[in-house]
Phi, psi and omega in degrees: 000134185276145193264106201267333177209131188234152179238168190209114161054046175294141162208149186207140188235171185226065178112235191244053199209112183297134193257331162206166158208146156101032183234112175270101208238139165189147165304099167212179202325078154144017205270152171227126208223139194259092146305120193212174191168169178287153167303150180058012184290312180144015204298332200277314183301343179265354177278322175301342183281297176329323201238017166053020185254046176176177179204131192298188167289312200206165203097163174220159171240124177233095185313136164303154192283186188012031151323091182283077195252154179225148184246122145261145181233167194303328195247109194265141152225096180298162106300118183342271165305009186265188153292171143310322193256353178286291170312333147317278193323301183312283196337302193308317166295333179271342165255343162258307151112060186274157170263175203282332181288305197280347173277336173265339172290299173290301201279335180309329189280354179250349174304324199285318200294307180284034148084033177281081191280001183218094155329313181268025196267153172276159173310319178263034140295332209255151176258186167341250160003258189299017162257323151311307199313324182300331183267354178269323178302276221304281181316296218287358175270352179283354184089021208277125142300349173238138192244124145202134210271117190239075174080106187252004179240358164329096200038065198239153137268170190319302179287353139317331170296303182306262254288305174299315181275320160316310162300331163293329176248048161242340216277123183256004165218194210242168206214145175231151185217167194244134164179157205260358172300074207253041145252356172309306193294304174307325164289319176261009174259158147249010206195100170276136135223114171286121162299150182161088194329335171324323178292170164323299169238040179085345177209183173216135184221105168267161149260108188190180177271182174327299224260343184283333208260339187264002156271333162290344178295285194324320181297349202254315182285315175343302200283327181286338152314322160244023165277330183295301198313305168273342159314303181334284198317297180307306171336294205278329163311346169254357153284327163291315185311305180304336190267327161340031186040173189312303208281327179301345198271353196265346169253055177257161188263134191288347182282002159293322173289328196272353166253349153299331174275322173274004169279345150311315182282326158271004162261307153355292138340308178286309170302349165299294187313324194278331200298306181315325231250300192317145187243166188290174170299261179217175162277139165277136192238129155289106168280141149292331188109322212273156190284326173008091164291003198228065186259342177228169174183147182229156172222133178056033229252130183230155210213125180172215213249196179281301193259033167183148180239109149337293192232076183294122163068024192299119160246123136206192179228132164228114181255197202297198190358061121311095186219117163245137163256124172256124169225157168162174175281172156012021196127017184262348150142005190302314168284353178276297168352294192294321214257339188289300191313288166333323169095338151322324188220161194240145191283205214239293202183165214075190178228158181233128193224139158220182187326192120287139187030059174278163173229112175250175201219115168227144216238098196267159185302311184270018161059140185314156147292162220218192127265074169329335186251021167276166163271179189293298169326333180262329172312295152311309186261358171053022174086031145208157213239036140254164158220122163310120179207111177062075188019036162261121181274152177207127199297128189317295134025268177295321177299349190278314193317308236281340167255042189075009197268129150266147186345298192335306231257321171356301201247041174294173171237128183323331200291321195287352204259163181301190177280303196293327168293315163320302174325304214283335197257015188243310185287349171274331177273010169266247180042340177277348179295156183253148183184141192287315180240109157289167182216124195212075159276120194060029173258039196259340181305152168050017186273138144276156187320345185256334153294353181272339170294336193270338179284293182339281196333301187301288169352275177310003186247344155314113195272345163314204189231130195227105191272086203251137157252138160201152173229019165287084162325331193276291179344274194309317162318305192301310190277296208295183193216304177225189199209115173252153204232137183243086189280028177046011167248357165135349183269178190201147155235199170218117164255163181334290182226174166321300213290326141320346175249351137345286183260041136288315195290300185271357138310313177290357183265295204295342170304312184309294194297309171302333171306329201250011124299334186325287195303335167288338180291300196303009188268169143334131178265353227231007195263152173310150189257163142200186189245150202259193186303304248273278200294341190297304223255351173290313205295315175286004184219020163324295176297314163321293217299331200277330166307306183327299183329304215287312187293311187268048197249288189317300182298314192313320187261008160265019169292339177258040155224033163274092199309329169304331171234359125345313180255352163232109186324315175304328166255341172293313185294326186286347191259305181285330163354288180310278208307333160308301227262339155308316165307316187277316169328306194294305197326316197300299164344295182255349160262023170246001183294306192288329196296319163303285183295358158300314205279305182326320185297310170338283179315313181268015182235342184261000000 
């Protein structure tokens, strides 16, 4: 496999603080590869070094030559007001340098391919989820032999998701992306690589899938452990050895001694690294305690707008050692559910009951508001430097380890931190409320894999009641007990798990799809076949008609190398317009053309 992009001694800082150095990494042809890494390791600044929009402190990055690559990046920036298909063209031409027939050939084919029905739609229209897509529509029309992706499922809804990992394993070339999705990673990867300073050389890299790479760690810290254990060991017999007095030290040799310091210096070092290494024990959630078999209930409960209802009629009941999963696309009623379920907003009609003098706690999607110019400590501690927890003070410090913060990073100022540390310091400081019931929308966003792992744990050990959004699968498995699915017209169900309302979903795409054949099955088999006037008089003049199609197919597009509709957007859309609607005519053409010469095969054959 040919080596498409190699890094040498990268070192790159944010302030007065190395985000990795010394790391040497390289890509290559056909690897489809997870970047993954602790919040704040540097995962998104090493995809901009890759992708030449930055530059390290120190190290090189080097491209195979004419390296055709394309960058999404977490933060899309459109112009508002163009089209989808305008915006494309401009783009190609101005960073690619596509000439106009071939920048319109591409971006109409690939809006269709990312599920884009209208070309001509303006941007600030789409919401988050199709703002990506549009940025994904945008690489793949450049043509990359390399994809690279910085959290590409970031307000993607489900069938964004789908949509998406379909896309990657269809993707013929090779791609490396940063995302906390790990069943994304598991399907669609070959290849981890965690960044982390802990390491040896800054990262640890297998070729393997998710799950194979998270056994291969353990075997790997497993090992640095007990490299500590015998470095100790060893340390200390050449210490005894150093101490051994004056007269024994006049026959010691000094390269024994000078190698006794580096074996000092490197069981240092190793010990750093495991220290470093270490993860909290778990986050502590404050429980009421209380047992409540009854703690919420709905009746009839219907939750939407004036002119559409989300959720028609919904009853059910739920109580402690609990976890419901809300699942559905977009715009399907989950967080409107959820503020009903909170006591923020008032449904449409039913009722909603809870427990007497319960305590919720809800943990909202666009997140509290934050004071960018606080530290972790002021942030927390409300200007002390204690916190109450679970009717204790317990010093800011320690309670910040417990999410992972070190001693250093205290008095860091929020502005400077990634979006997932942020995430992490906002969710520690709900955690302090004590509560019967979590509400949980989104809180796996911007989280990295090991606080989200660190959530699980507590979560399952939450003795409450816990009503959760994620569209993290792995996440949503371990935990939930049932899954209520929101088809956002008002209807609704309730399933096991995920993976059941999953293949509920693609059964039903295939029930569609089998539907529109359903009456050729249903015909008769045994009834006479014959051509009716209708196919008798298409067959004699198919060819004349389908050349005629072709020729004004043929004109149309040399209508885009008319310098008069070249120069004007608007007729460039209107020309390819046509030329879809010519194509699909002929398509249409020669498959009823095959349908016909099927039945005749038929015919000589009965």
């Amino acid at each position: 496999m040919g080596l498409l992009i190699s890094t040498k001694n990268l070192r790159k800082n944010v302030g007065d603080r190395d985000l990795f150095e010394n790391l040497s990494i390289g890509i290559e042809d056909g690897q489809k590869i997870a970047l993954i890494g602790p919040n704040g390791s540097g995962k998104s600044s090493l995809l901009r070094l890759l992708a030449l929009q930055d530059q390290p402190d120190e190290g090189d990055v080097v491209h195979q030559k004419s390296l055709q690559f394309a960058f999404v990046e977490q933060q899309e920036n459109f112009p508002e007001n163009m089209s989808l298909l305008n915006f494309l063209v401009s783009e190609l031409k101005r960073t690619h340098n596509f000439d106009e027939m071939r920048a319109q050939i591409n971006a109409a084919t690939q809006l269709s391919i990312c599920g884009f029905e209208k070309p001509e739609q303006e941007i600030k229209e789409l919401s988050g989820g199709w703002r990506k897509r549009l940025a994904i529509a945008l690489a793949l029309a450049s043509e990359p032999e390399l994809l690279i992706l910085d959290e590409p499922t970031n307000h993607m809804d489900w069938d964004g998701i789908l949509w998406l990992e379909d896309l990657l394993l269809q993707f013929k070339g090779a791609f490396i992306l940063v995302s906390h999705d790990r069943n994304v990673l598991e399907k669609c990867t070959n290849r981890i690589i965690e960044i982390n300073p802990v390491y040896q050389n800054a990262y640890l890299a297998f070729d393997c899938k998710y799950e194979e790479f998270e056994d291969k760690k353990e075997e790997y810290i497993q090992g640095q452990i007990s490299l500590q254990e015998s470095l100790s060991n060893k340390a200390r017999r050449e210490l005894d050895w150093l101490r051994a007095g004056v007269k024994a030290r006049t026959t010691k040799s000094r390269s024994r001694i000078n190698e006794a310091h580096q074996l000092f210096d490197k069981l240092n070092q190793v010990k750093q690294r495991n220290l470093s290494g270490q993860k909290s024990s778990r986050i502590e959630i404050e429980s009421t305690g209380r047992k409540t078999k009854k703690m919420l209930w709905c009746e009839d409960l219907v939750v939407g707008y004036e002119d559409k209802k989300l959720i028609d009629g919904l009853s059910l009941e739920l109580g402690a050692n609990t976890c419901m999963a809300l699942v559905g696309n977009n715009g399907s009623g989950k967080t409107s559910f959820l503020k009903c379920l909170s006591g923020q907003s008032q449904a449409m009609a039913g009722e909603i009951h809870w427990a007497e003098n319960l305590q919720i706690v809800y943990f909202d999607q666009k997140r509290e508001s934050i004071d960018l110019e606080k530290n972790i400590v002021e942030f927390l501690g409300d200007g002390s430097d204690y916190v109450v927890f679970k009717d204790k003070s317990i010093h800011v410090a320690s309670y910040a380890s417990r999410f992972l913060f070190p001693n250093e990073k205290l008095h860091t100022k929020i502005k400077k931190m990634s979006g997932g540390e942020k995430a992490r310091l906002i969710l520690a400081k709900m955690l302090l409320r004590p509560a019967d019931i979590l509400i949980l929308d989104e809180p796996t966003n911007d989280l990295d894999i090991d606080t989200i792992s660190l959530l699980e744990d507590i979560l399952l050990e939450f003795p409450g009641l816990v009503i959760l959004v994620s569209h993290d699968r792995s996440f949503l498995d371990k935990l939930s007990h049932r899954t209520l699915a929101l088809n956002g017209d008002g209807s609704f169900a309730i399933y096991a798990d995920v993976a059941q309302w999953l293949k509920d979903r693609k059964k039903a795409e295939k029930n569609n799809v089998e539907a529109v054949f359903k009456e050729k099955k249903n015909k008769p088999k045994n009834k006479k076949i014959k051509l009716s006037f209708k196919e008798k008089h298409f067959l004699e003049g198919v060819e004349e008609l389908i050349l005629e199609k072709e020729s004004v197919l043929e004109e149309c597009k040399a209508k885009l190398e008319d310098p008069e509709i070249t120069k004007d957007h608007e007729k460039i859309n209107a020309v390819m317009l046509e030329m879809a609607d010519l194509q699909k005519d002929l398509d249409e053409t020669y498959a009823y053309w095959d349908e016909i010469e099927a039945k005749v095969k038929q015919m000589e054959e009965s």
